[in-house]
C-alpha positions, -999 to 999 in steps of 0.1 A, spaced: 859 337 -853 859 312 -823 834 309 -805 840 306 -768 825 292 -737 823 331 -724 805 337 -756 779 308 -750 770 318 -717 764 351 -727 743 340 -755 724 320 -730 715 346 -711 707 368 -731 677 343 -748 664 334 -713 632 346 -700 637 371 -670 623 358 -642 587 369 -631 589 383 -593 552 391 -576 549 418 -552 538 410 -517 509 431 -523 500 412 -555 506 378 -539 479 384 -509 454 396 -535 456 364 -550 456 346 -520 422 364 -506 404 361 -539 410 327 -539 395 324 -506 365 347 -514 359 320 -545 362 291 -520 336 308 -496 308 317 -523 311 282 -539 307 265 -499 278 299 -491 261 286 -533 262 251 -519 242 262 -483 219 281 -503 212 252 -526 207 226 -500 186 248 -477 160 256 -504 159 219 -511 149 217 -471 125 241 -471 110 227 -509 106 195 -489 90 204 -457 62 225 -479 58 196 -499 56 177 -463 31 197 -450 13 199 -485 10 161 -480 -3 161 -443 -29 190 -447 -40 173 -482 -46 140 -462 -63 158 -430 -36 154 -407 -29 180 -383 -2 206 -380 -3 224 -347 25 244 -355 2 260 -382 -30 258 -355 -11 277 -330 -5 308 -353 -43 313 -359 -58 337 -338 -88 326 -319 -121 337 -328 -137 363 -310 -173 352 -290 -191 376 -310 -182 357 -339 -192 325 -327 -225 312 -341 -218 280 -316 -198 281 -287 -175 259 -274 -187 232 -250 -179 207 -227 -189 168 -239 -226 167 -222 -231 203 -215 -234 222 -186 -247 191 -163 -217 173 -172 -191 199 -165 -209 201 -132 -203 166 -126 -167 166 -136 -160 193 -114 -176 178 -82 -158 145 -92 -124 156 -99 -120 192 -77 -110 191 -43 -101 217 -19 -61 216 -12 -55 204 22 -31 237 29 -58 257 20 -86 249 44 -52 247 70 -48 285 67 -88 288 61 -78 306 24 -108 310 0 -112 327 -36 -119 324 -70 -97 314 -93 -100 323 -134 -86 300 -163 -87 303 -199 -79 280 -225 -79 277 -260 -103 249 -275 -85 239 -308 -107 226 -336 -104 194 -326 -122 197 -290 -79 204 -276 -74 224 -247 -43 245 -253 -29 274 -239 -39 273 -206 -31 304 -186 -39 323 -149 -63 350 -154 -67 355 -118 -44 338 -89 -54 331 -57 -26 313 -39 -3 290 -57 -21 253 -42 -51 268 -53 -37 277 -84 -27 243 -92 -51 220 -79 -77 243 -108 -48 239 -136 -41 209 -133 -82 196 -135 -87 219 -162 -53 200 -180 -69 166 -176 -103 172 -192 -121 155 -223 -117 171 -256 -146 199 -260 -170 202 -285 -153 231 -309 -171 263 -315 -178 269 -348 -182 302 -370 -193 307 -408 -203 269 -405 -169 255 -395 -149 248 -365 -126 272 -351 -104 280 -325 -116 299 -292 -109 310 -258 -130 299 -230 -132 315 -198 -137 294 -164 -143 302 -126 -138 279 -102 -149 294 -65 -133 276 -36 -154 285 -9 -150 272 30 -184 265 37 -192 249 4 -160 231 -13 -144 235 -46 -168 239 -77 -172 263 -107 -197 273 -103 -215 270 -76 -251 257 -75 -278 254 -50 -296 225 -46 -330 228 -62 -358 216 -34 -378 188 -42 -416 198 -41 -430 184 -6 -467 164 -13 -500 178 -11 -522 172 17 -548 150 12 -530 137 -20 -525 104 -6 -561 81 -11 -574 59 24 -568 29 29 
């Protein structure tokens, strides 16, 4: 029997494969699940590289605490220790004399102030750090705002304090300070009389 052209092409297509046609549906499935494999190798990669930031920053601070430097991100979250705790309180550099001193040196009376004839006391705390620091200065009681200022910012530019100190080490602690302003006596915190000096005995001094 002859064999044809006809009877080639139908042999033909008859062996071939049938083509494979993918449902719309299908298609976007494997479209998204390729993008969901995409986004948890890039959300892996994140994950990796953050834990190596935060591996190196503990080793960082490992380093800097292990050396004695200071971390006052770390001071600031420890809470300051209560006065009744203290067995030494914090202190100004000379004591009480010298904090005297500083205050008559470096506190005036706002010129605005004594204008409108306004008087009060004013209240600051602070936090001495370990280190004699003053931090976290804040308004316990406001008079008017030039007052206000004129006692923050002397209380800003003091020396470092001598720490208070609990269970044998230093610690962090709040610190309380008045500072009167008065119209017949000036600025100061606080105020002290003068002590008089002792007049001389009579018949103390000897004859010529």
């Amino acid at each position: 029997m002859k064999t044809t052209n006809s009877d080639l092409r139908e042999a033909l297509r008859r062996t071939r494969r049938p083509e494979i046609r993918l449902s719309d549906d299908f298609a976007d499935r494997l479209v998204h699940a390729a993008r969901r494999r995409r986004q948890s190798l890039v959300r892996r990669i994140a994950a990796v590289l953050i834990g190596l930031l935060l591996i190196s920053g503990l080793t960082y601070a490992t380093v800097r605490i292990g050396g004695g430097g200071r971390l006052p991100w770390l001071e600031q979250k420890e809470m300051p220790c209560p006065p009744s705790e203290l067995e030494v309180l914090p202190e100004f550099p000379g004591g009480t004399d010298a904090l005297m001193q500083y205050w008559m040196k470096h506190l005036h009376y706002p010129e605005s102030a004594l204008a409108d004839s306004i008087e009060g006391r004013v209240i600051v705390s602070f936090i001495v750090e370990k280190d004699g620091r003053l931090t976290g200065l804040r308004m316990e009681r406001s008079v008017r705002a030039d007052l206000d200022s004129a006692a923050l910012s002397v209380v800003r530019d003091m020396p470092r304090w001598m720490p208070g100190y609990s269970k044998g080490r230093a610690v962090r602690s709040k610190y309380v300070i008045p500072i009167c302003y008065r119209l017949d006596k000036g600025a100061g915190a606080p105020i002290r009389k003068p002590t008089p000096s002792p007049s001389p005995r009579k018949g103390s001094q000897r004859s010529k």
